[in-house]
TORKEDREN-21493 format. One record per residue: x, y, z of N, C-alpha, C in turn; residue number from 1. Coordinates in steps of 0.001 Angstrom, whole numbers, plus 500000, padded with zeros to 6 digits. Example, Ala and Ser with C-alpha at 12.3 -4.5 7.8 and 13.67 -1.06 7.14 Angstrom:
BEGIN
      nu      nv      nw     cau     cav     caw      cu      cv      cw   nr
  513190  494310  507800  512300  495500  507800  513200  496700  507800    1
  512850  497750  507080  513670  498940  507140  512900  500030  507870    2
END
This chain:
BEGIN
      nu      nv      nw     cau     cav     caw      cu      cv      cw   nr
  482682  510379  491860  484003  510586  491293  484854  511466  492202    1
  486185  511497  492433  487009  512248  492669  487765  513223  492028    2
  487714  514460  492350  487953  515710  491337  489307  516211  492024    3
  490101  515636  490679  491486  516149  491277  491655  517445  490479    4
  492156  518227  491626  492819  519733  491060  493917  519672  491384    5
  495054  519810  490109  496583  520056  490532  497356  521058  489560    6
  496586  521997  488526  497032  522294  487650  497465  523726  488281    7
  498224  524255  488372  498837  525738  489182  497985  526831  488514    8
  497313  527536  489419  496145  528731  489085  494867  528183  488835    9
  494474  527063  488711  493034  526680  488879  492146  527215  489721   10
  491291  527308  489608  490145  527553  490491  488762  526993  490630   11
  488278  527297  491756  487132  526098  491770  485690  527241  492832   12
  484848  527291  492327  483852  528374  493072  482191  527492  492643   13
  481746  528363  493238  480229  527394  493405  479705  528782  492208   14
  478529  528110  491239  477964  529143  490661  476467  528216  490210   15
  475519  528397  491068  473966  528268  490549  473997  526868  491072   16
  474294  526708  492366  474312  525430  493010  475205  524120  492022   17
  476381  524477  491385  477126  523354  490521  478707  524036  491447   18
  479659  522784  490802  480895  523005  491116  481162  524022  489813   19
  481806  525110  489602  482397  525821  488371  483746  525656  488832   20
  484439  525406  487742  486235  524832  487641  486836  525651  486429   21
  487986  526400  487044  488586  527207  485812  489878  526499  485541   22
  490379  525758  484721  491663  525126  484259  491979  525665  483324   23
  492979  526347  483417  493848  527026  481882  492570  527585  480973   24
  492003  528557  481180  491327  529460  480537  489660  528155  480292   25
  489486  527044  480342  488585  526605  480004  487686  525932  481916   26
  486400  526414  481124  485534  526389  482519  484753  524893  482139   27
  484584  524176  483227  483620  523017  483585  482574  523259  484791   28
  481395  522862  484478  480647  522942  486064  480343  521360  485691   29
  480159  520959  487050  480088  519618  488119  478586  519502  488740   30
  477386  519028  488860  477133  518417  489733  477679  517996  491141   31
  477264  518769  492612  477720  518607  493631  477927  516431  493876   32
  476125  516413  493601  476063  515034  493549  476641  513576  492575   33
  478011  514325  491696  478657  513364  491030  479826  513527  491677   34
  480518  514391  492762  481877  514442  493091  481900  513783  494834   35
  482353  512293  495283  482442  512214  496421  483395  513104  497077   36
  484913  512904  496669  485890  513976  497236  486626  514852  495837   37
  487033  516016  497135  487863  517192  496267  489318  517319  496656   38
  490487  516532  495518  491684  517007  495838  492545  517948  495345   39
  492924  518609  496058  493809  520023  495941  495042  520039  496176   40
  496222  520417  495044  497261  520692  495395  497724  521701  494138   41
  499228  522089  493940  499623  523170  493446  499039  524318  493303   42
  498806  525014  494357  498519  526722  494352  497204  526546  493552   43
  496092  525739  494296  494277  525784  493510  494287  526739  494277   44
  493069  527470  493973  492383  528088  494635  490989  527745  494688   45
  490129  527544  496199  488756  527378  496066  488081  528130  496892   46
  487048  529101  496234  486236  529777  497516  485415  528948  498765   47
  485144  529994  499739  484625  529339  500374  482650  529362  500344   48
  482672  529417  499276  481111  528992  499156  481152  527663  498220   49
  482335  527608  497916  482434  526003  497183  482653  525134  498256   50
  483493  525581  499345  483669  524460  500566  482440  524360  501276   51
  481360  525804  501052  480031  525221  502037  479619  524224  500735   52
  479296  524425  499674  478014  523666  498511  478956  522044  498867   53
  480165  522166  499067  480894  520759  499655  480857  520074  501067   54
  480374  520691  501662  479763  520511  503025  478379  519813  503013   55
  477778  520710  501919  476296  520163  502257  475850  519409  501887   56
  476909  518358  500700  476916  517519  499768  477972  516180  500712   57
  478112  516860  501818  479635  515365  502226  480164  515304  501120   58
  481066  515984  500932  482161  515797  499920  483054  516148  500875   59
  484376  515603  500938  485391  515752  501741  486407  516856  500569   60
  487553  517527  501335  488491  518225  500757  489463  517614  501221   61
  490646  517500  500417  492042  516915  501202  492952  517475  500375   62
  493851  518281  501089  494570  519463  500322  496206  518461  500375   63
  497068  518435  499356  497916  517963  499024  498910  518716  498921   64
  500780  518243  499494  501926  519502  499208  502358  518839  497652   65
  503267  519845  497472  504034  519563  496413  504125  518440  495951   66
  504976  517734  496879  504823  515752  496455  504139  514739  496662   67
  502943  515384  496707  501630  514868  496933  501117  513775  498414   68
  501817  514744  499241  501321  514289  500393  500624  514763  501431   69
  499295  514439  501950  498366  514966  502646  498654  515878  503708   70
  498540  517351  503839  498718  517993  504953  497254  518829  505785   71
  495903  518636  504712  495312  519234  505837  493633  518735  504765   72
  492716  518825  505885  491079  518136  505082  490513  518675  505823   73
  489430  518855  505153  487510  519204  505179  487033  518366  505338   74
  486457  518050  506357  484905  517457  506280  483689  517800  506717   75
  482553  516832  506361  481499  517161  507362  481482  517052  508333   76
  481328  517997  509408  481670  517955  510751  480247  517130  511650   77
  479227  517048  510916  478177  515927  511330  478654  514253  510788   78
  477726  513259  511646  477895  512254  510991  477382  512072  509690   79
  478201  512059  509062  479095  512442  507738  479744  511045  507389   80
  479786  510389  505786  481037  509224  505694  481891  509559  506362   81
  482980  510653  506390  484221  510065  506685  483956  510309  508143   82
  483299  510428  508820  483630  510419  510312  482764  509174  510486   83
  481458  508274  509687  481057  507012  510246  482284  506015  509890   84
  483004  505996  509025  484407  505411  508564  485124  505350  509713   85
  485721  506074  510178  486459  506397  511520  485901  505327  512899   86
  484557  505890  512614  483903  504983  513979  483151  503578  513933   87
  483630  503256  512430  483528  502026  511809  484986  501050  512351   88
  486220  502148  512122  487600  501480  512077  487604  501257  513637   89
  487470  502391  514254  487079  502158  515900  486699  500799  516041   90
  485433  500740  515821  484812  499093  516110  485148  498381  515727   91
  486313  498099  514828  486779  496854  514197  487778  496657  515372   92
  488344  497359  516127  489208  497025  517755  488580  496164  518194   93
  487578  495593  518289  486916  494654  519255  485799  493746  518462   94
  485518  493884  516913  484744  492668  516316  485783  492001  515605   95
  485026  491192  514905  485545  489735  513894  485903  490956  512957   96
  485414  491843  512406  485914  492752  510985  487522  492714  511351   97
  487497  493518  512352  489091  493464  512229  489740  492110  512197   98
  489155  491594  513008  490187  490378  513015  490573  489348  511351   99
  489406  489830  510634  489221  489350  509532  490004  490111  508304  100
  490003  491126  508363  491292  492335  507684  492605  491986  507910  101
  492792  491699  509216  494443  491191  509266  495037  490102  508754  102
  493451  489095  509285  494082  488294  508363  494209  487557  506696  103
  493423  488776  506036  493535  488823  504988  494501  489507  504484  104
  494774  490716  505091  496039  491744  504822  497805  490814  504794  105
  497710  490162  505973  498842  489470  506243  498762  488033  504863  106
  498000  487083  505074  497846  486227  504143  498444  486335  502648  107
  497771  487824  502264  498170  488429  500745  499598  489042  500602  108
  500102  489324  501804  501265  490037  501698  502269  488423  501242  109
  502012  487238  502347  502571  486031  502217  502112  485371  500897  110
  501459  485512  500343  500848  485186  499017  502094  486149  497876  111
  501919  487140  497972  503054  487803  496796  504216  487704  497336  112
  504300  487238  498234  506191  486882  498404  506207  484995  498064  113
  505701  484362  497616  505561  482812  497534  505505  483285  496195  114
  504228  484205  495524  504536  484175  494135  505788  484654  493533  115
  506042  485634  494348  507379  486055  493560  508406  485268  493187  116
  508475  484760  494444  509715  483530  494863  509503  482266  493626  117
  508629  481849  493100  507934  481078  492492  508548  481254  490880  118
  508229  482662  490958  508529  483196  489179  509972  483533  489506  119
  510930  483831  489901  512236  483437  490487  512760  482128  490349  120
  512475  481320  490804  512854  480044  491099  512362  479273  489433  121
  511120  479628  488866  510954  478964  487958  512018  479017  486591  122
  512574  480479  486504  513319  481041  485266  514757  481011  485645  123
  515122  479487  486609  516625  479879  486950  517203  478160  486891  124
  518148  478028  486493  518629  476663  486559  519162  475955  487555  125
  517858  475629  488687  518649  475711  490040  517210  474078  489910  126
  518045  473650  491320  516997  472455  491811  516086  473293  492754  127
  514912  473065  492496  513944  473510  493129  513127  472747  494410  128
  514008  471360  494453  513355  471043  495964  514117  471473  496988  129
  515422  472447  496722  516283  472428  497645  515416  474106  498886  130
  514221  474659  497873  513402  475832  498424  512124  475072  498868  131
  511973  473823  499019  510437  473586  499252  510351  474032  500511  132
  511277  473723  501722  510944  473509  502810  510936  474750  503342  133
  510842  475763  503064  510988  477007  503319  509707  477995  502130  134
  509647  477257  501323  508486  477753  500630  507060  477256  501370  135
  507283  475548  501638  506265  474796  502508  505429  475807  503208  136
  506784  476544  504208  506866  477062  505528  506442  478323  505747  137
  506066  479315  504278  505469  480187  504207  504008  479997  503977  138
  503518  479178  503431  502032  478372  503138  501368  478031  504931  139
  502632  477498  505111  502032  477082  506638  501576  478396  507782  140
  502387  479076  507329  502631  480695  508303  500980  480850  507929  141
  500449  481237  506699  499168  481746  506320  498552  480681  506417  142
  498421  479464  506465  497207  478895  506481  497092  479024  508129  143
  498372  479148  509204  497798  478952  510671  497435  480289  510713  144
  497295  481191  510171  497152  482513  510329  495686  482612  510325  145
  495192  481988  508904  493674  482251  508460  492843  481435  509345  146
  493473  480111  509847  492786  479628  510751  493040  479470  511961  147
  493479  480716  512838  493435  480961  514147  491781  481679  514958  148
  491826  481293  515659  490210  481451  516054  490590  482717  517406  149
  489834  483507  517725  489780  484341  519197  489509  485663  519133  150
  490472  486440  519611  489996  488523  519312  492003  489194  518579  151
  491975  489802  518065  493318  490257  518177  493474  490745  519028  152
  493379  491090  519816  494436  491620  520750  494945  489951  521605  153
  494277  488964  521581  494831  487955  521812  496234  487131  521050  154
  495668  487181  519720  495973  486668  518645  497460  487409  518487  155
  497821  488550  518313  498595  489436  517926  500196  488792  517963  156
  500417  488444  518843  501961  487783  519237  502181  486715  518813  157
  501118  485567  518468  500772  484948  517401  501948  485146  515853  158
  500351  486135  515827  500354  486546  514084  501567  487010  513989  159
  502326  487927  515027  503513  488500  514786  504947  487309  514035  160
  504505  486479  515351  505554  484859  515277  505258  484231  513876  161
  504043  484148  513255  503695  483603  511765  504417  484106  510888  162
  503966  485592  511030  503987  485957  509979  505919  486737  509512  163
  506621  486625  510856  507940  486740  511188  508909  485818  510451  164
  508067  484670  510460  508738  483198  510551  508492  483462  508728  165
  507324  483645  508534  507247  483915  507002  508122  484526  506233  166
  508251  485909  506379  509429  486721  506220  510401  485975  505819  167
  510907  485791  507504  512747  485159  507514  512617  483939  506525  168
  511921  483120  505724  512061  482210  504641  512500  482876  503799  169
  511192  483837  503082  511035  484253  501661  512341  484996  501701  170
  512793  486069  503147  514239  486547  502662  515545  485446  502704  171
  515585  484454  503250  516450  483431  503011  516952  483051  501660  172
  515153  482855  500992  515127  482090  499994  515337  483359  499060  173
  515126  484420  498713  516101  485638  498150  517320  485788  497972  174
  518050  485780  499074  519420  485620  499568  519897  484221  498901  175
  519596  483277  498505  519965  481993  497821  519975  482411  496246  176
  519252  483464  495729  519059  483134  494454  519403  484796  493792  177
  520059  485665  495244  520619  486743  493990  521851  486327  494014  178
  522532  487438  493085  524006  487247  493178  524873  487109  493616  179
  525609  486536  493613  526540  486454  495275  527274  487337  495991  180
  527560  488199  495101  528484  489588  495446  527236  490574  496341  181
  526369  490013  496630  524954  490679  496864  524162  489853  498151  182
  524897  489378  498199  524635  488165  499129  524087  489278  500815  183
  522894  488642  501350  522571  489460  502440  522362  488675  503855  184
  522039  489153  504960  521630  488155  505566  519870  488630  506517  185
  518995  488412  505805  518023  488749  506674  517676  490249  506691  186
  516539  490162  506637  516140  492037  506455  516874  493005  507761  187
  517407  494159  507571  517963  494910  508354  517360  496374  508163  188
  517205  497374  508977  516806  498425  509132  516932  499442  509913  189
  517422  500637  509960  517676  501902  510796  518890  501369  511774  190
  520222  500775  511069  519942  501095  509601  520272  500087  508444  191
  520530  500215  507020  520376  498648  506893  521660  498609  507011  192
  522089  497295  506627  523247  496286  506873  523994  496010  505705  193
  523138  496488  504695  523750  495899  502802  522991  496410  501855  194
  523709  496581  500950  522966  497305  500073  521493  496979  499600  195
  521038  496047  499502  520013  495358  498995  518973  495915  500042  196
  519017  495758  501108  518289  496335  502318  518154  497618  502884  197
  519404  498335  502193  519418  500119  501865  518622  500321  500995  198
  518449  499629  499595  517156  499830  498710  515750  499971  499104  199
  515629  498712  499926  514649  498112  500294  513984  499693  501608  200
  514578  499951  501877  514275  500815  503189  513650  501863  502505  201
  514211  502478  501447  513920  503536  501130  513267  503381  500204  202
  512711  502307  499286  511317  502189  498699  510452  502190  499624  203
  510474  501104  500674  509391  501474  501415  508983  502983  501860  204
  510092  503484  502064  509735  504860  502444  508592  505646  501248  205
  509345  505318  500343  508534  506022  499888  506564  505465  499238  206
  506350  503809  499897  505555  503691  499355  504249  504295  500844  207
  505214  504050  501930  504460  504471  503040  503853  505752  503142  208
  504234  506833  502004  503770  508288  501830  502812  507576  500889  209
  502964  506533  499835  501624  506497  499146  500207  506136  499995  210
  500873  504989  500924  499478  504283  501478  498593  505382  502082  211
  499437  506118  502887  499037  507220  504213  497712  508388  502659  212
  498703  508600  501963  497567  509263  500872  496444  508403  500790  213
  496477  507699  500144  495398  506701  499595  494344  506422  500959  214
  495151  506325  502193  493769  505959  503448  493277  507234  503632  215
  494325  508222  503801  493287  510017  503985  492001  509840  502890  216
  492513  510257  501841  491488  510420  500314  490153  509382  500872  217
  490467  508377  501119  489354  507502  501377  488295  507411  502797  218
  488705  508271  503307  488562  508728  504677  488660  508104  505957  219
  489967  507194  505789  489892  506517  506454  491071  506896  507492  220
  491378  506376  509103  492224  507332  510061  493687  506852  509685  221
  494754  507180  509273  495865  506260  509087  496468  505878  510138  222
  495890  506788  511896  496482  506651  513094  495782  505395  513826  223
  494810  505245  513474  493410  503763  513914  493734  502940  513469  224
  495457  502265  514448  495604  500933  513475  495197  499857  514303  225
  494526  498313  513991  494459  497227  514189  495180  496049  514578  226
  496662  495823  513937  497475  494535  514342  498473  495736  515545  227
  498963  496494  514354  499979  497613  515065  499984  498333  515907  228
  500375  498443  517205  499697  499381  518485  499779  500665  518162  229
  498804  501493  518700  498488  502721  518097  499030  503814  519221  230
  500314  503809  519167  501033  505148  519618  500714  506055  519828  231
  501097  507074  520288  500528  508188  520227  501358  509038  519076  232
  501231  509538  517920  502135  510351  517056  502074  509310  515917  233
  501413  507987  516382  501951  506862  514996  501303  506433  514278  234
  501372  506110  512932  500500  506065  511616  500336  504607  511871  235
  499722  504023  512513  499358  502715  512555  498757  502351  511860  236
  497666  502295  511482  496728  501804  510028  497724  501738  508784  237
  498738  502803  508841  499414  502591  507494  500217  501888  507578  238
  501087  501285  508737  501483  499570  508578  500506  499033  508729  239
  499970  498911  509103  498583  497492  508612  498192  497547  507027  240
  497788  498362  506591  497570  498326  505139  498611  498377  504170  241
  500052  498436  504338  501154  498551  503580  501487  497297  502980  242
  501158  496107  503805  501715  494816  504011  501774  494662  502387  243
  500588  494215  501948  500240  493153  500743  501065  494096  499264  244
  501426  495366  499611  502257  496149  498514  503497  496884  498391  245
  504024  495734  500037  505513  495575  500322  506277  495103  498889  246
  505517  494284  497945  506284  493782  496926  506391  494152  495707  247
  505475  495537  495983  505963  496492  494656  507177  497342  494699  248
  507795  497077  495621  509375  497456  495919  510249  496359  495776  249
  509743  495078  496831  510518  493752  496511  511358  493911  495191  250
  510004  493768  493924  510707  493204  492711  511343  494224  492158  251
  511160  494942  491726  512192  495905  490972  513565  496050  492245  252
  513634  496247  493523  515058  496188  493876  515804  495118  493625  253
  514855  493928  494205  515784  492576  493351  516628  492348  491756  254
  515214  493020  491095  516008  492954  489791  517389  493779  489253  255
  517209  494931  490010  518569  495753  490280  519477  494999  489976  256
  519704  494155  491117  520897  493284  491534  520962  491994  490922  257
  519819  491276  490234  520078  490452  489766  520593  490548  487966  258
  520171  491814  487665  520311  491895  486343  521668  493103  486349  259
  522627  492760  488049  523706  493823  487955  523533  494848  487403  260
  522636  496139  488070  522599  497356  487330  523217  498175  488797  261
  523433  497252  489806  523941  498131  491029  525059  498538  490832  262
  525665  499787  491378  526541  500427  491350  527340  501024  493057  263
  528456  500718  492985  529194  500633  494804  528700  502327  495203  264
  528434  503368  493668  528476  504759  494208  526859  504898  494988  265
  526234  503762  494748  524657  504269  495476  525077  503890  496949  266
  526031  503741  497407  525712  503741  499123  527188  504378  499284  267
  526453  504223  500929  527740  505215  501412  527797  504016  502887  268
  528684  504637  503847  528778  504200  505476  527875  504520  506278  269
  527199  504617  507053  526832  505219  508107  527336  504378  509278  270
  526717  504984  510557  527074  503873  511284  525810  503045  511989  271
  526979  501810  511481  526545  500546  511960  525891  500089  510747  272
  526201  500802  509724  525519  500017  508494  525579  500777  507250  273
  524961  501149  506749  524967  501513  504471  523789  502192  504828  274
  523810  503409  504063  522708  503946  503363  522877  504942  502195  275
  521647  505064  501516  521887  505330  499715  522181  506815  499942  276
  522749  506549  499012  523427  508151  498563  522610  509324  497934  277
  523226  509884  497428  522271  510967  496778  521973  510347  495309  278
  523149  509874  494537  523030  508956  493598  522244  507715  493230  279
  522013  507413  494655  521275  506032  494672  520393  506329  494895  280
  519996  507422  494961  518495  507771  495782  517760  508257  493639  281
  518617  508626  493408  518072  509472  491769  517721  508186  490738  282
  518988  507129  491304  518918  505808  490458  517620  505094  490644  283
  516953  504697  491903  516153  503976  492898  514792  504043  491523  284
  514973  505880  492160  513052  506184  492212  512814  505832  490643  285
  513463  506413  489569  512763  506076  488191  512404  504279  488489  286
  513493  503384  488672  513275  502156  488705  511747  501813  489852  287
  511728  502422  490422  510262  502141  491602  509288  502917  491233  288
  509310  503401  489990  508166  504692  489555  507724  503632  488365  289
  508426  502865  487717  508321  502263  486548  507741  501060  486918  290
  508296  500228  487849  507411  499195  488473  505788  500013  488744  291
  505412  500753  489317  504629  501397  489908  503514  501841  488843  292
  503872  502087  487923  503197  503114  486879  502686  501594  485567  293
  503419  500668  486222  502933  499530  485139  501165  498978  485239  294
  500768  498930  483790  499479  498994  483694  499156  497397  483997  295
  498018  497220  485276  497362  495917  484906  495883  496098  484891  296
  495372  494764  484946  493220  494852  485075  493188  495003  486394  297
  492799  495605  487403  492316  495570  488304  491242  495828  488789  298
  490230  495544  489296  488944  496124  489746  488185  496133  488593  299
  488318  495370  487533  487161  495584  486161  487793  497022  485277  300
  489572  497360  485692  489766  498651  484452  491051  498640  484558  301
  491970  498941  483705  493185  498634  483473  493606  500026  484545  302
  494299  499961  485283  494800  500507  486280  496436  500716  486068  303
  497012  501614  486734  498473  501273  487256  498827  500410  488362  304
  499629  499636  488532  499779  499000  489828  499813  499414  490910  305
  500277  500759  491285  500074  502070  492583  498691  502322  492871  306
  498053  502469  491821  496055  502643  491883  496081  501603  492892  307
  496482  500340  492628  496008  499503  493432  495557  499944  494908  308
  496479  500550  495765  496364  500588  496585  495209  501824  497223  309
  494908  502847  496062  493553  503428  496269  492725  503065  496324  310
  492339  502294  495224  491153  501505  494784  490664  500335  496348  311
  491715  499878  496601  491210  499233  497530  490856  499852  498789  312
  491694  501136  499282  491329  501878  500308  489943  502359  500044  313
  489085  502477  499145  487848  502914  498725  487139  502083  498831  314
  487729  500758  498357  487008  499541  498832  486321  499304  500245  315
  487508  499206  500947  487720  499264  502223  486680  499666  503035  316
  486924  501186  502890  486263  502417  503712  484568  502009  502809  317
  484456  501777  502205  483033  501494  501345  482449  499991  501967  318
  483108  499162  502367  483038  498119  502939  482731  498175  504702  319
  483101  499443  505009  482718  499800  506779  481622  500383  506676  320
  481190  500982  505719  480063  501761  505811  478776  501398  504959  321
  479022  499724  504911  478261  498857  503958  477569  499557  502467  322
  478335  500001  501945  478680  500085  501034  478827  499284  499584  323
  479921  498144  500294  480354  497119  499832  480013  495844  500655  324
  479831  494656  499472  479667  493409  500391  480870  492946  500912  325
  481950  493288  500342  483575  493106  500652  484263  493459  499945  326
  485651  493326  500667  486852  494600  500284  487817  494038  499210  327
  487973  492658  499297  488700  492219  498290  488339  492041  497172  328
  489647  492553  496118  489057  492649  494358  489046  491081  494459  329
  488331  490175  493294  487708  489582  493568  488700  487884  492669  330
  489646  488489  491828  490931  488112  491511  491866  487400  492876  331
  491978  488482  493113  493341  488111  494313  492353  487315  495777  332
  490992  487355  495808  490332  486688  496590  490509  485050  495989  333
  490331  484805  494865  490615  483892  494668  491843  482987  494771  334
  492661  484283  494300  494168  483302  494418  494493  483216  496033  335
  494089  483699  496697  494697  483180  497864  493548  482450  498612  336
  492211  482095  498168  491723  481039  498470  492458  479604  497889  337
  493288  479549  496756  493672  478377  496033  495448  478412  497092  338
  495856  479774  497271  497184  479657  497925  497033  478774  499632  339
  496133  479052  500000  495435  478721  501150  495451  477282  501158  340
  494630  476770  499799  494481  475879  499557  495654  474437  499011  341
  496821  475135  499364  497802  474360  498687  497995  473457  497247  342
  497105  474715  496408  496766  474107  494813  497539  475723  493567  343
  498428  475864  494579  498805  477543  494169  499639  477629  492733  344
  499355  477960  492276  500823  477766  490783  500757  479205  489999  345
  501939  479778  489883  502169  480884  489347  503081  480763  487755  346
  502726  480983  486869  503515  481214  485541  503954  482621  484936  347
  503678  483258  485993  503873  484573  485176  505715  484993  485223  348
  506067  486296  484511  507015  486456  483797  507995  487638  484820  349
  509186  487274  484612  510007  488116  485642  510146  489245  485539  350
END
């Protein structure tokens, strides 16, 4: 289990080889051997004979700021999970694992933009062969994707061109079916170009602080990325893993605009393009917190839709260190074996 501490004045100390936890006047002790990691934020306090009894147990620490984003971790400084994790992600640079992550990562991301588009297109009084050829054309992007054969670093310029070409549909086919006063052309960024794409920027922003959490906690490097070249200073892994939950921003900004709740005061000028205001920034987040916080089944337990993206980083990192027989929940493995399969059909509700 993971033992989150966030309650302001907590404390956490080792007493008779157990974790002892003080929360608001009431004490718990822990079993070292039921807690994989320890997260910390708002002013905990933990001695440091709790960080050795956490040492000697591989339990990782990952200390959290205010808005819950990772600034500093413990580990076992021997080979330890989170450092065989690391030199697990290492080796996926040069086996089939990686090459097999991307293209599952990419596939699923093209999978929830076809579904979306799908439950869109179904609840609107429009002719629907006038999107095939561009819906076709996203099916095609992922099926040449899943069946490209070689190493990535070959592949890469490729996958880039697929999965590019994918994109520029599903946003086409967006751009056809919001409002017209809303009308866009093609994703834009730094900075955007229209309001819809000023939204869009700054959800992502903020889901890219979730992923980067969710790969730390799991111990995995967020700088050890795979499709994305790994910079020096750059969170590469966390575009690689962002992809497939690009569209928990998608839908709620769309609906913004399609159900006209936009307002001209959420943007402003900048130059060479729009970006949200202070207003639009207050409007945004409840609407992307609410998408976010919505309960589904995932993994065998009703989850929030944001879990998602832990749960699977645990997967993941549990899956390098065989752990797991594989990383995908076992749902969405299916549907994009059938999306793959050009037998795909979505009914669900807008």
């Amino acid at each position: 289990m993971e033992l989150h501490l966030n309650t302001y004045g907590s404390f956490i100390r080792k007493k008779d080889d157990l974790f002892e936890i003080l929360v608001e006047d009431k004490k718990v002790k822990l079993a070292p051997e039921k807690v994989t990691s320890i997260i910390i934020s708002n002013a905990v306090t933990i001695t440091t004979d709790a960080i050795q009894l956490a040492m000697d147990y591989n339990i990782d620490i990952v200390f959290l700021d205010k808005y819950g984003n990772p600034y500093g971790r413990i580990w076992f400084p021997k080979i330890g999970s989170t450092v065989l994790i690391r030199r697990r992600q290492l080796e996926m640079l040069s086996d089939n694992t990686g090459l097999q992550f991307i293209k599952d990562w990419i596939c699923i991301k093209i999978m929830n933009q076809y579904r979306f588009l799908q439950r869109l297109i179904s609840k609107r009084e429009v002719d629907k062969n006038i999107f095939k050829d561009k819906m076709d054309n996203m099916v095609q992007a992922a099926i040449n994707i899943m069946n490209s054969e070689g190493n990535i670093q070959d592949l890469t310029g490729s996958f880039m061109g697929w999965e590019g070409n994918a994109s520029k549909n599903y946003f086409s086919v967006l751009d056809e079916l919001i409002p017209l006063n809303y009308k866009f052309e093609g994703r834009s960024s730094r900075p955007a170009k229209d309001p819809f794409n000023a939204m869009l920027n700054y959800g992502y922003g903020i889901l890219y602080s979730k992923v980067e959490r969710a790969l730390i906690i799991a111990g995995l490097d967020p700088y050890l990325g795979i499709f994305h070249s790994d910079n020096y200073n750059k969170k590469s892994f966390v575009f690689d893993f962002i992809e497939p939950y690009r569209i928990l921003v998608d839908e709620p900004v769309f609906y913004i605009f399609s159900r006209h709740k936009f307002s001209p005061e959420f943007i402003e000028p900048v130059h060479k393009g729009v970006s949200l205001t202070s207003e639009g920034k207050k409007f945004l987040a409840p609407e992307l917190i609410e998408n976010f916080d919505t309960i589904i089944r995932y993994r065998n337990k009703n989850r929030k839709k944001i879990d998602m993206i832990q749960t699977d980083a645990h997967a993941f990192a549990n899956f390098l260190i065989k752990k797991r027989d594989y990383y995908l929940e076992k749902s969405i493995n299916k549907k994009l074996n059938n999306f793959l399969n050009s037998c795909f059909e979505d009914d669900g509700e807008e």
